[in-house]
C-alpha positions in Angstrom: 0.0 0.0 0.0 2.9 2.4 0.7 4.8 1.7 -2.8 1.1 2.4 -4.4 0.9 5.4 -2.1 4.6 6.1 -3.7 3.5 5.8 -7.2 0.5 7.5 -6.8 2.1 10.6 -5.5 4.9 10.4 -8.0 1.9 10.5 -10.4 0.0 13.6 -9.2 3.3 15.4 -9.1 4.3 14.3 -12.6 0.7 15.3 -13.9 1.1 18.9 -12.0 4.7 19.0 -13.5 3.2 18.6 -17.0 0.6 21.0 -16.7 2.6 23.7 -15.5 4.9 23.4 -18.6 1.9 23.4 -20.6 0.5 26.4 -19.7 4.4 28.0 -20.0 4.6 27.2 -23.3 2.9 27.4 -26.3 2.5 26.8 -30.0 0.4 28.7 -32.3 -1.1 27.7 -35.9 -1.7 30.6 -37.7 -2.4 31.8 -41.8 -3.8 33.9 -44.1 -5.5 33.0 -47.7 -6.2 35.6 -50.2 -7.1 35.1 -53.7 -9.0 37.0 -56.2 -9.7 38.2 -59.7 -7.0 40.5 -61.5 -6.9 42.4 -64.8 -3.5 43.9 -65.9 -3.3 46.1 -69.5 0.0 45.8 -71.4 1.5 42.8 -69.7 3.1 41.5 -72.8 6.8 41.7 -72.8 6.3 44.7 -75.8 3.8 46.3 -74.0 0.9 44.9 -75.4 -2.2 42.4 -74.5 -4.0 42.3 -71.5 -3.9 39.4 -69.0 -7.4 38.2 -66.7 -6.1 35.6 -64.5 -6.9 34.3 -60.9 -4.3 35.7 -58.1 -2.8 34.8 -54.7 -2.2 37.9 -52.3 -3.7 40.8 -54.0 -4.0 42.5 -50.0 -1.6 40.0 -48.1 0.5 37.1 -49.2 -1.0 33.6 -48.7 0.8 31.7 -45.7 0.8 29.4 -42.7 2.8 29.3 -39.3 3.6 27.9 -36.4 4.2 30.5 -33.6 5.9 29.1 -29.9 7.0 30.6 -26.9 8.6 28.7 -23.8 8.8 30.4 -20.3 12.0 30.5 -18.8 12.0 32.4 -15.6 13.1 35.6 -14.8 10.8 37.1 -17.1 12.8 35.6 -20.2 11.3 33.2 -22.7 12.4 31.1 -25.8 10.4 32.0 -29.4 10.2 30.5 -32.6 8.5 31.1 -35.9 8.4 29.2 -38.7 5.9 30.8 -41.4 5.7 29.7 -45.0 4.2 31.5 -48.1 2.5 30.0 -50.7 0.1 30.6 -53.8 -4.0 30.4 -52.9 -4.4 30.1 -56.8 -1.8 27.2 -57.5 -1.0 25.7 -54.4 2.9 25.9 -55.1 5.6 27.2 -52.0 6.6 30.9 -52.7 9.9 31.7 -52.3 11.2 29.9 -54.9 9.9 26.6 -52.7 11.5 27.4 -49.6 10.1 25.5 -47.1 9.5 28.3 -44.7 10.7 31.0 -47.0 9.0 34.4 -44.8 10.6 33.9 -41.9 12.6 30.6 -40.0 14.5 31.9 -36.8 14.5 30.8 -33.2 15.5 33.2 -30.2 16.1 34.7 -26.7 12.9 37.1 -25.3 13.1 39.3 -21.6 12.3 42.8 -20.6 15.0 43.8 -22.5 14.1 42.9 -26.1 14.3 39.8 -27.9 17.2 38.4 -30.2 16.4 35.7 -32.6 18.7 33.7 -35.3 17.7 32.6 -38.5 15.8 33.9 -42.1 13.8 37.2 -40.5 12.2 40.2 -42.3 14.4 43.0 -42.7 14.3 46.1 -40.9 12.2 48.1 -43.8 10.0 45.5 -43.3 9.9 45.2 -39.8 9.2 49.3 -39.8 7.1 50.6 -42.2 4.0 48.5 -43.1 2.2 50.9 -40.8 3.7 54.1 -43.1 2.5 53.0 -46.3 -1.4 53.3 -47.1 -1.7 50.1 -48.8 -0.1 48.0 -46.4 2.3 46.4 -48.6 -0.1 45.0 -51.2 0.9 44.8 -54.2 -0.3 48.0 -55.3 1.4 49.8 -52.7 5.6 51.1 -52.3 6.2 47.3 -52.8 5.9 48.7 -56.6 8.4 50.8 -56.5 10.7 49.1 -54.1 10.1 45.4 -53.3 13.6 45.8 -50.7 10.5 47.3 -48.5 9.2 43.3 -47.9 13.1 41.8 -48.1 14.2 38.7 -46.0 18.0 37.8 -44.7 19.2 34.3 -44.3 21.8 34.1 -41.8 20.3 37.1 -39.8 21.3 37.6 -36.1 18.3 40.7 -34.8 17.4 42.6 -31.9 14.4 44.0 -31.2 13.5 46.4 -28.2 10.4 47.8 -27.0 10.2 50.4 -24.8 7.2 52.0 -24.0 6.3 53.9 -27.0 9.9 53.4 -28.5 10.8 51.0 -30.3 14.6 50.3 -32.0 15.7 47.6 -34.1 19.7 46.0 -35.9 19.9 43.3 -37.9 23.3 41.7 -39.2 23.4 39.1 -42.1 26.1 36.8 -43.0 25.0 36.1 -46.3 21.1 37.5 -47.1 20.4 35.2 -50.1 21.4 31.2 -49.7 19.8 30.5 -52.9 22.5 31.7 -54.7 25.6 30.1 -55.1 28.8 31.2 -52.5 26.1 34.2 -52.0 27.5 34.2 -48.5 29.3 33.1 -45.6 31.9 32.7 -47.9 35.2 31.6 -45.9 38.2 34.9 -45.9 35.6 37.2 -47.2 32.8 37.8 -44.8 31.6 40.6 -46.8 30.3 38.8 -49.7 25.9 38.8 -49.3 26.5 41.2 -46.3 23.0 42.9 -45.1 22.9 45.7 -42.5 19.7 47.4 -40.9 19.0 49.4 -38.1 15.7 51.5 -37.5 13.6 52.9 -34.8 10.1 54.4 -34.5 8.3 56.2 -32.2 4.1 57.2 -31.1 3.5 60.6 -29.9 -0.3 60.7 -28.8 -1.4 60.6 -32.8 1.6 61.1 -34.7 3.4 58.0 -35.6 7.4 58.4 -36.6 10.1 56.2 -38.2 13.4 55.8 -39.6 15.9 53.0 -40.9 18.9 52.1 -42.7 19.6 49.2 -45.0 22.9 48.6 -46.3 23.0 44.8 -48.7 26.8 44.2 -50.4 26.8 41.9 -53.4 26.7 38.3 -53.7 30.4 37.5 -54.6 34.0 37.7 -54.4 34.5 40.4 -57.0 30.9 42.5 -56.2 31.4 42.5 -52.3 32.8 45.7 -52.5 29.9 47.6 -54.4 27.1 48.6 -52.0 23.5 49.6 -52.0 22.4 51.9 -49.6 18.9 53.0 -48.6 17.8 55.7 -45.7 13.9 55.6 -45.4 11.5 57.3 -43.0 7.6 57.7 -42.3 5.6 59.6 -41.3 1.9 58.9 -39.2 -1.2 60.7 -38.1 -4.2 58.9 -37.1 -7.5 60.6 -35.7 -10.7 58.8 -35.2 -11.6 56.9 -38.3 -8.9 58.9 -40.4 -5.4 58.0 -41.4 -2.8 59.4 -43.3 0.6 58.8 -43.7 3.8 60.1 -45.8 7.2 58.3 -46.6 10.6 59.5 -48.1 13.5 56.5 -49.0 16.8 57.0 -50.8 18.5 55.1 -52.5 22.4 54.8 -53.2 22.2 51.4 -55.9 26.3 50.3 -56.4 25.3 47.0 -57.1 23.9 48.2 -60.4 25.3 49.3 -63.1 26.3 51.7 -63.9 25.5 53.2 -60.3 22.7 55.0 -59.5 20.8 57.5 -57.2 16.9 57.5 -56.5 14.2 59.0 -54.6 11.0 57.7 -53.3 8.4 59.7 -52.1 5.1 58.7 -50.7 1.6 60.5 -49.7 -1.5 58.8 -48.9 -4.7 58.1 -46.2 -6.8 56.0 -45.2 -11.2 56.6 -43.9 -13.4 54.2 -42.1 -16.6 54.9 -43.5 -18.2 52.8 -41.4 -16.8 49.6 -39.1 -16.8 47.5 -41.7 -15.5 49.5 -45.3 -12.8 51.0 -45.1 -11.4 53.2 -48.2 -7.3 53.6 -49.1 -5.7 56.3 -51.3 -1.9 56.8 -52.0 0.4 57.8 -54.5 3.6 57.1 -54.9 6.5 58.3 -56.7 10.1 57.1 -58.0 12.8 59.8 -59.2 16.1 58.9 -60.5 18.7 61.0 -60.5 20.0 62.6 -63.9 17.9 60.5 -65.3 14.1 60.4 -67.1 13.7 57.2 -66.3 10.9 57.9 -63.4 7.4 56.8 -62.7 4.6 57.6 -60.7 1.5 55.2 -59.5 -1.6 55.7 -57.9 -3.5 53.6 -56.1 -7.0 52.9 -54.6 -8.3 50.3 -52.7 -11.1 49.4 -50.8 -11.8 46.7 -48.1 -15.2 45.5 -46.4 -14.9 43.5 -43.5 -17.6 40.3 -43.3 -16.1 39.4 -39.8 -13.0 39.3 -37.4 -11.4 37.2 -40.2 -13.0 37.7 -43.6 -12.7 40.6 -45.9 -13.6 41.4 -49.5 -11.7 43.8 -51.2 -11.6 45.7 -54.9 -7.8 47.3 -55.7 -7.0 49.3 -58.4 -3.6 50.8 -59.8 -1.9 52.6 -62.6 1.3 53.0 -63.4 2.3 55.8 -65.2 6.1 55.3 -66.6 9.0 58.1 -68.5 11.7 57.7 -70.4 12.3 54.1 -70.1 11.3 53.3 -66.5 9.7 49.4 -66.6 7.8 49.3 -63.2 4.7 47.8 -63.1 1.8 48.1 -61.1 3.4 45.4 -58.5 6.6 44.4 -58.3 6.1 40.7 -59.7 4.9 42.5 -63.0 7.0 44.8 -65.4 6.1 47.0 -68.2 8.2 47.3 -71.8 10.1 50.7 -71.1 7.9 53.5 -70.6 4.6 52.2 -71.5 1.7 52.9 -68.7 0.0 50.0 -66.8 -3.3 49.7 -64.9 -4.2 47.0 -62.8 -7.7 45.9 -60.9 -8.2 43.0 -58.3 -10.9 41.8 -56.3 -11.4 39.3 -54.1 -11.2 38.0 -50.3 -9.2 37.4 -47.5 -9.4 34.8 -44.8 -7.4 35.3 -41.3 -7.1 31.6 -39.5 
């Protein structure tokens, strides 16, 4: 009767063990699916003929994650993500079928920040989704500058909140593994190099933010051209109104020949009611000594069935000079200085 007792004891603290690491920890399932409708003019590699065609993430790129988080004590945790992106309208891995292609990284969290290894969203990322009106759809600054969404393999980050501060550094020992000796090359550590840093900051209803990205190119001989960009935001939010501003520069060495840009941005945002909300931006690209500019504009507007379902109508044109070749998102280019409207609709699903 005592052994029982024994076991039975050994049991109940065993079973109290296991539920107290349970409710510690915890791992998350999470996705989005959009797909809808789309209708581009001159998509033809001479800038003619129109394509109609079924698309994945006309408002937010299709994926699924798993999300965890361990307590540790001491007000420190361990985190993970693993989140992979995918097409609604084919089914295929985005990324060029990376299994987790968005972000794979695993990491240290306390009152002090968090630091995390592995492929993470760069700091433009990280940054300004809340400064641009379109939140990086694909009719958005993503046009103009898909850097804006970039990922880094090999990225060691830091991320610290503090109260209405927040301040961010990312290093990268080679941002692109899919391409061959892209980086962590032995003797020449800056080959695929990537350097960020940014911070923002809330003032009641204004909304600021700034960041640096620095990428070096992807071998032996480029690693010492550079490409530079200095971004910031700007944010104002009253009641059911919105409107934000952005400014990025952008030093490209890893072109050539070299080359100097500016980005400017200007847009809003109205909640007519709860559940539609309407989107207006504009967006510009000037290149230095240069004609070869472009200008979009873009309207969008989303109605919200529940927490987790929206339907949603986007439009866009891009109007191109000289022989600028941006299209109305940045998976679709124009011959040189031909115009290009695009219109999607569809829905998105939150799980």
């Amino acid at each position: 009767m005592k052994t029982s007792g024994k076991y039975a004891v050994a049991a109940s603290v065993w079973c109290l063990l296991a539920a107290t690491a349970q409710a510690q920890s915890s791992v998350t399932l999470y996705g989005v699916m959009d797909a809808g409708l789309e209708y581009v003019s001159h998509a033809g590699a001479d800038g003619s003929g129109s394509v109609y065609r079924v698309t994945s993430g006309n408002t937010a790129a299709s994926r699924w994650g798993l999300r965890g988080k361990e307590a540790l004590g001491s007000d420190m945790s361990a985190i993970f993500v693993l989140e992979s992106g995918f097409l609604t309208d084919t089914g295929m891995a985005g990324f060029g079928g990376r299994l987790f292609g968005r972000q794979a990284f695993v990491g240290i969290a306390g009152p002090w920040g968090q630091v995390t290894l592995g492929r993470q969203n760069n700091i433009l990322f990280d940054f300004f989704i809340p400064f641009d009106t379109n939140r990086y759809a694909p009719y958005s600054v993503l046009a103009h500058d898909a850097q804006f969404a970039g990922r880094a393999d090999n990225a060691i980050k830091y991320t610290g909140n503090f109260g209405e501060l927040t301040i961010s550094a990312l290093y990268s020992a080679g941002y692109d593994s899919t391409i061959a000796s892209g980086g962590e090359v032995p003797g020449a550590p800056r080959v695929g190099q990537e350097i960020g840093t940014g911070a923002s900051y809330t003032i009641g209803k204004f909304g600021l933010a700034i960041a640096y990205d620095q990428r070096r190119g992807t071998s032996t001989v480029t690693a010492g051209n550079i490409e530079r960009r200095y971004a910031g935001g700007f944010l104002y939010t009253s009641g059911p109104f919105t409107a934000e501003a952005g400014y990025r520069l952008l030093q490209d060495g890893l072109g050539s020949p070299a080359s100097r840009s500016h980005l400017y941005w200007l847009g809003g945002a109205y909640a007519v009611k709860p559940a539609l909300t309407l989107r207006a931006g504009i967006y510009r690209t000037d290149k230095r000594a240069s004609a070869d500019d472009a200008i979009s504009y873009v309207l969008q507007a989303a109605y919200t069935l529940s927490k987790r379902t929206e339907l949603y109508v986007n439009a866009s044109y891009m109007d191109n000079a000289g022989r600028s070749t941006l299209g109305v998102a940045s998976a679709t280019k124009v011959a040189p200085g031909v115009g290009q409207t695009g219109l999607a609709a569809g829905m998105k699903h939150i799980f």
